[in-house]
Residue, then its C-alpha position, 0 to 999 in steps of 0.5 A: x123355360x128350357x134347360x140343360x139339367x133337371x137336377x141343378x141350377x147353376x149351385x141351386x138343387x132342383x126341384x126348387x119350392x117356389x114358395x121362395x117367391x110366394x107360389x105357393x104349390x109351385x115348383x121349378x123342376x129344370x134349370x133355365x138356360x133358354x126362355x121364350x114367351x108367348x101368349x096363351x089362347x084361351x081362357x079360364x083355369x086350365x083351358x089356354x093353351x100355347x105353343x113355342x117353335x124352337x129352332x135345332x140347328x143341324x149339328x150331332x153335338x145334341x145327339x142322345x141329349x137330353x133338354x128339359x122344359x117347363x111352363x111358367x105362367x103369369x096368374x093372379x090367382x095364386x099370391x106370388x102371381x106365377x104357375x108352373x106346368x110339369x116338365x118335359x124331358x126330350x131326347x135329341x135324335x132317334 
């Protein structure tokens, strides 16, 4: 999930406890305005790994902006059947 905010979504307050949809110890901590999928590699609790290509266009209007991102991950193991990874703040430009 990739977002503009890591403070709301859209009227929604963030961090938002994910218990709402039964993740429990589950937090979603960056509003969801992009969201890519992809298959893990890998496997057993913690040991998969993924990664997702995000194309930037070549424009200045993301100069100094910062997006947020976040996994979340589709795991039985936890009742709302749904982790959540932490978040990443990235800032455009240098």
């Amino acid at each position: 999930m990739i977002g503009a905010s890591d403070s709301m979504w859209g009227t929604t307050p963030l961090p938002l406890d994910m218990r709402v949809i039964g993740s429990i110890g589950c937090n979603l901590l960056t509003s969801i305005d992009v969201t890519r999928s992809t298959m893990t590699v890998g496997g057993g609790a913690g040991a998969g790994n993924a990664k997702v290509n995000i194309p930037v266009p070549p424009v200045t209007i993301f100069f100094a902006q910062s997006i947020y991102s976040q996994w979340a991950i589709f795991d039985t193991s936890n009742p709302g059947g749904l982790i959540t990874s932490n978040a990443l703040d990235s800032v455009f430009g240098d």
